[in-house]
Structures are given as C-alpha cells and as structure tokens.
N, C-alpha and C positions, 0 to 999 in steps of 0.2 A: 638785500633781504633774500635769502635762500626760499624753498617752495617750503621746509616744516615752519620755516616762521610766517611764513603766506596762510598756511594751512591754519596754525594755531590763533590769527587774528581773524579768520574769515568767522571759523569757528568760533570765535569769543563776541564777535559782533551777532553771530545765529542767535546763540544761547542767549546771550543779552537783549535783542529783542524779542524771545518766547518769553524772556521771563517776565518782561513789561506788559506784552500782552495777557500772559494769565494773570497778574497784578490786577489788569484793567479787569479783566472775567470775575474776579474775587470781591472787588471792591463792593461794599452795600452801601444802597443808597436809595431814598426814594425822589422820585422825579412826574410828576405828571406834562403832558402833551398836547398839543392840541392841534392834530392834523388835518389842512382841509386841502378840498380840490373846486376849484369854483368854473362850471361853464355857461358858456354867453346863449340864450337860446331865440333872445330878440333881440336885435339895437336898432338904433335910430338911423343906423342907416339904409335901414327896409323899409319906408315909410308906407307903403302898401298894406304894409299886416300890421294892424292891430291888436293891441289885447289888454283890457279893461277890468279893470280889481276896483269891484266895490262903487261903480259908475267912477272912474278914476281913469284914465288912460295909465299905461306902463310903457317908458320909451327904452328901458334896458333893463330885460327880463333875463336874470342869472340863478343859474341852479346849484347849488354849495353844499358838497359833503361833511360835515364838520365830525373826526372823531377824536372823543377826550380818551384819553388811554395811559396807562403806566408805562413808562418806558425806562421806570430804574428797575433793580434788581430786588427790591423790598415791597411786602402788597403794603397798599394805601386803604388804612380805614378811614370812616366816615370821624370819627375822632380825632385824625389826625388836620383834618381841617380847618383852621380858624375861622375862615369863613369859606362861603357857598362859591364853588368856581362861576365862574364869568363869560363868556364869549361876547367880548363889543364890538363891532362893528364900525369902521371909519365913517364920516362925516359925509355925507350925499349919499349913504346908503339906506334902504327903508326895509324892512323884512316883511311879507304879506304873508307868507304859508310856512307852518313848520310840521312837518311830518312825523310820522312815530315812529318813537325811539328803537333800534337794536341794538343786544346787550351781547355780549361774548360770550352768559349763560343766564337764566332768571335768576338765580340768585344773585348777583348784584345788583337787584333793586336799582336799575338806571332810569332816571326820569330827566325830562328836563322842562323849562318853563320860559314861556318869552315874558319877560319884563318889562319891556317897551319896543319900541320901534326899531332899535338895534342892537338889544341888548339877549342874551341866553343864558338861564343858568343851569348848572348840572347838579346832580345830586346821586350819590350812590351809597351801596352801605361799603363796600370795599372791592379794589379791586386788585387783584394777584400781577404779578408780572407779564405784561404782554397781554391785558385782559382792557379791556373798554366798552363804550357805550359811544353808539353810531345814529347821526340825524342827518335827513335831509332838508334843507332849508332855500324855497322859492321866496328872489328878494328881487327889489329895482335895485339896480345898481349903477349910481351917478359918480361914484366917487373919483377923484383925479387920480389918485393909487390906495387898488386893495391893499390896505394893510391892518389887518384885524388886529386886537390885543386879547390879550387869554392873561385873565387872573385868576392863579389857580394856586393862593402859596400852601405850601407841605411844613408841619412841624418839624422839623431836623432833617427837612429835606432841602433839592436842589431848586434854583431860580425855576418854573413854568417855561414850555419852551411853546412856540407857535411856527410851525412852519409848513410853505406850502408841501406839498406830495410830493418825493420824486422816486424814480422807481428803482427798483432794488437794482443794484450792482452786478450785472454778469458777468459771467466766466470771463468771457476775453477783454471786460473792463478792468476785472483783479489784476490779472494778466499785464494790461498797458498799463498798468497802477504800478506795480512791480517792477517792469522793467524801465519808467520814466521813474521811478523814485528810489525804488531801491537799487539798483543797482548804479544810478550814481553817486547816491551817497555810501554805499559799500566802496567807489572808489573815491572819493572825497576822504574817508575814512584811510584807508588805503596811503593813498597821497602823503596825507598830514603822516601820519605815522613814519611814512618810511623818510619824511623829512626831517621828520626828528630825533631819528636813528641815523641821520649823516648818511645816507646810502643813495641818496639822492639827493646832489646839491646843485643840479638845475635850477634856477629861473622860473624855466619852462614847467617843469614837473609844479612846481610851486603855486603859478599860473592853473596848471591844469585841473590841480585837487582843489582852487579855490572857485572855477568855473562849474565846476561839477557840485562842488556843495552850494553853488547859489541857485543852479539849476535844480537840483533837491530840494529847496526851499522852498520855490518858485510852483514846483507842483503842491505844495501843500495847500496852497487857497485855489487848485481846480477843482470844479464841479464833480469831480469824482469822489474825490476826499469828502465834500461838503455831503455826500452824499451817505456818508460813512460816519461824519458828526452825526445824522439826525437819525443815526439808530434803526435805520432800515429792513436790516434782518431780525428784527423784532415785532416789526409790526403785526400786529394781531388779523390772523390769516379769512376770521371773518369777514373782515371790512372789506379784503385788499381788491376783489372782485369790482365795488366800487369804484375805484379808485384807479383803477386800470383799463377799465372798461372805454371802448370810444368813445 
C-alpha cells in the first residue's frame, strides 16, 4: 500500500465518520429524561444522631435531586403525553419532603405532585430542547439497590431514559477516548484493508488488525462512552450546579 492510498483511506474513514456524526446532530426526535443524584446525609451506622419525621425515627436520611428534562432534539408538549410522567421509587424507600420545583423558565408551568409514598408526578405545558424542571426530594432510604423507574412515554417519541448524574466529559477524557478508540480502530481498519489488497499477507498483520478491532470494541462499554450515551452536553446548565456540587 503506497502513502496516496494510505492518505486516501485515512481520509475516507475522517469523512465517513463526520458524516455519521452530523447524521446523528440532524436526526429529530423526542426523548424525555430523568436525571438524579441521590446523597446519604444520615445512616444507621451513626447511631448517636438522630432524626425524627412526624414522631417516626429515620435511620437513612438521603437527599435526591431528581430532574425531568428533554433531552432529544424536538420540544415536548403537554399534548404529547398520553399520560402524566411518573418518578417511583424502589421498594424500602419512603419519601417524607418534596421541595419546590425549579423550571428552566416560568413559562413551562412545571409542577409536580407526590402521589404517595414513593411515587412523583410531573407536569408541564412543554418543554424545548435541553429545557426541564428541577426538585429536591428528602427521603429514608432502605432500599437493597437504588434503582428508581421514570414513566414518561412520548407520542412518536423515544423509550424514557433514567439515569444517575455523571459528569460532563473533559478535554483530556475526549482526548483518552480518541486515542484508546480511535485510533485503534483507524488501524483495525487499516489492517483489514491492506489484507485485502494482498499487500500484506502476514499472519501476524492479520492477528494484529483483529487485536486492535476487539480492543476498539472493548472501549465501547467504558464509562466514558457511557458517559456520552446519556447526552451529557445537553444537560440543561440550570440544574448542573446541583449536581456537581459536593
């Protein structure tokens, strides 16, 4: 393989993954969200301090940012809802305090309402891309594993996603993202190609472009990438202060 036919596949793999990406930048769709960050502020292993709701002892007192937010690229009206979004709560959890709501702007009329004991619902008149409605919620929490449910279905929209907080992607995790994934599948790509041009009928080379494409794979389910599924650089910049906060 000479360096213009090096050149002209490096090049054909660039252009073909910009163009997927602005694909992905283009698609419409709508998606609702339901972002939380939950902290522990008493457990039972302080037996010393107490704290009392309603003549009730609390033996694991957690504090839970919960916000419901758009996160496709389409606004979500209140029409488009079949029914009233949901926040439940797993089984050994009790909610005692819910706090007032913050909204992205007052005109999306965001409310929300406890239903029972671990149950939340939300209600808006619509909300724009990257726009939501933000609660705090003081709860015991007994459960074996937090893991909340959010029913939230969209008319010609996507599945409701719930996932905890993680925090936005930096420079030099793009960075190690790029160079752990892209460039070994640019040489996985690489490899296969020139094998199949006969110009390399090693073994070894054969070996080498198929180690390097399962290592590319293999970064796909790191926590980095996963961090880039839940749409990160979208999230709605009023909240994020919560959420980041010690």
């Amino acid at each position: 393989m000479n360096m213009l036919s090096l050149i002209g596949l490096v090049t054909t793999v660039l252009f073909g993954g910009l163009s997927v990406v602005f694909y992905l930048k283009s698609t419409r769709y709508k998606e609702l969200t339901l972002t939380f960050r939950i902290t522990y502020l008493q457990v039972k292993t302080h037996p010393e301090v107490s704290i009392m709701f309603r003549g009730e002892q609390v033996t694991n007192l957690a504090r839970m940012w919960a916000l419901c937010w758009n996160s496709g690229s389409q606004p979500i009206r209140r029409s488009d809802l079949p029914r009233i979004p949901e926040l439940k709560l797993p089984d050994g959890t009790r909610i005692l305090s819910v706090g007032d709501s913050e909204a992205s702007h007052e005109d999306v009329s965001f409310a929300v309402e406890k239903k029972d004991h671990k149950t939340i619902a939300f209600q808006f008149e619509y909300l724009n891309p990257g726009e939501g409605g933000l609660i705090e919620i003081l709860l015991e929490e007994n459960a074996s594993a937090f893991t909340p449910a959010f029913r939230a279905p969209v008319i010609g929209g996507r599945p409701p996603l719930c996932a905890e907080f993680a925090p936005r992607m930096s420079v030099s995790g793009v960075a190690i993202l790029v160079i752990c994934f892209g460039i070994p599948a640019l040489g996985a790509i690489v490899g296969a190609v020139a094998v199949l041009l006969n110009n390399y009928r090693s073994l070894l080379h054969i070996l080498l472009a198929a180690v390097l494409f399962a290592w590319a794979a293999a970064m796909v389910s790191t926590p980095a990438v996963e961090v880039v599924k839940r749409k990160t650089w979208k999230f709605p910049k009023f909240a994020e202060s919560k959420f980041t906060a010690a």
